[in-house]
N, C-alpha and C positions, 0 to 999 in steps of 0.2 A: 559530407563535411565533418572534420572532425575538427575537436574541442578541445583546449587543454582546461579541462573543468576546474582544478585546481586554481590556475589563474582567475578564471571570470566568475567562481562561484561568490567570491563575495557580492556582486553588483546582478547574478541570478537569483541565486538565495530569498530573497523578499518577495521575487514573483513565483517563485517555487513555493513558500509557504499562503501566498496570496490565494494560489488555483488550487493546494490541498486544502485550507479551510474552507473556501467556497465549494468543492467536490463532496466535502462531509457532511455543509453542510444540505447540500443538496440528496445525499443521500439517505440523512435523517430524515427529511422531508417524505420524500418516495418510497425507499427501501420498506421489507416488510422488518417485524421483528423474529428474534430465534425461535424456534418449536422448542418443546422440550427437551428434545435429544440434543439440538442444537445447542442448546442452553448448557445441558451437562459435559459437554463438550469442548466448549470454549471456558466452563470451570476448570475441569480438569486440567486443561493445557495453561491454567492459570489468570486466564482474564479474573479481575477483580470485580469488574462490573457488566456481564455479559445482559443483561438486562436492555444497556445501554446501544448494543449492537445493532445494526440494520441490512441487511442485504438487498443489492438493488440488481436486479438480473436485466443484462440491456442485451444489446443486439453487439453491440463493440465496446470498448471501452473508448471512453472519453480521454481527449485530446489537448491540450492546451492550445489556445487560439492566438498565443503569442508566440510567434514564426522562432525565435531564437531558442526560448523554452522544448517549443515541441523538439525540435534537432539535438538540442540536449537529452533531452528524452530517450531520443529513438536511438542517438551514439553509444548514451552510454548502455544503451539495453533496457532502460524502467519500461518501453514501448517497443514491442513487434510482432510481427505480424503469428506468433505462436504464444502472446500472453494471453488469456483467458479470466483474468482475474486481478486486481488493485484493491488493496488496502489501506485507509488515507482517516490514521484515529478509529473512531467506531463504525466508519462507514466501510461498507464490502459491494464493491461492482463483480458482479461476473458473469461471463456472456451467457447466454441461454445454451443451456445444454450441458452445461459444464460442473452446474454448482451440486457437485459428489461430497461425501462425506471425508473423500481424502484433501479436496480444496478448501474445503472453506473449512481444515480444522487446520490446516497451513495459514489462511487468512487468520484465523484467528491467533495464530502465537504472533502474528504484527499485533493484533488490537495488544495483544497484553505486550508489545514492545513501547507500542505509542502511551498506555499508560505506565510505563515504566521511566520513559523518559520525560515525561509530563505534560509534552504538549505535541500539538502536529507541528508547530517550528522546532523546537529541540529533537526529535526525530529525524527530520528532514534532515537538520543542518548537520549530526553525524552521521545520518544515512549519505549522505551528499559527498561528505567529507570520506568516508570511507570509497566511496563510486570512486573519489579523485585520483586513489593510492590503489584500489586493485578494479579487475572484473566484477560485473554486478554477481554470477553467480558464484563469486570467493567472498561478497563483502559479508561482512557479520551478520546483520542482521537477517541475512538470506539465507545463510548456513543454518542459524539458529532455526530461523521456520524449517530449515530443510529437517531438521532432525524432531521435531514435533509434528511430523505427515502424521496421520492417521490408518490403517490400513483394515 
């Protein structure tokens, strides 16, 4: 199924920020917090409040349970079957096995994107907004993580 996300993202958009605050907050709840290196890590790459961070190590990443959402998801690329990893505000999922020092300092330049933008819906809605006009891995703010990897 493909989407012309541009058209319908205004009347998605509220359940897109609906399941990333509920995700955050579920991953504050669970997640652990950074180790030290973690911590100097997600400084350096700029997070302002790395303190704040959580990592949640699951088995898959989580899904939206609402059928139009998830398809949006999966079209424009935020969801497939080679992600490993979601970043949603201070909360970081990533599946078992995977959470490397080069991931989750990619995770972290989003924490310091979400706090740059100042909320998980301001985030969202030009992370959204960008998905509309290119490829998830041309949109900006994916670029930007790409060039803060860690190696």
């Amino acid at each position: 199924m493909t989407f012309e996300l541009r058209v319908i993202l205004p009347s998605v958009l509220p359940k897109a920020i609906a399941w990333g605050e509920s995700q955050c907050e579920l991953i504050t709840q669970t997640g652990q917090p950074l180790n030290d290196l973690q911590l100097a890590v997600a400084k350096y790459i700029g997070v302002a409040h790395p303190e704040l961070i959580r990592v949640a190590e699951v088995s898959s990443l989580p899904q939206p349970e609402d059928h139009e959402l998830r398809e949006i998801a999966l079209d424009t690329g935020l969801f497939g079957s080679s992600m490993v990893g979601m970043t949603i505000g201070y909360g970081v999922y990533v599946c078992h096995g995977y959470s490397s020092f080069n991931r989750l300092s990619h995770a972290f330049r989003y924490v310091q994107q979400y706090e740059k933008a100042g909320s998980i819906a301001a985030f969202l809605q030009r992370d959204l907004e960008h998905m509309a006009a290119l490829e998830y891995g041309d949109a900006p703010f994916e670029l930007d993580a790409q060039e803060h990897l860690q190696h």
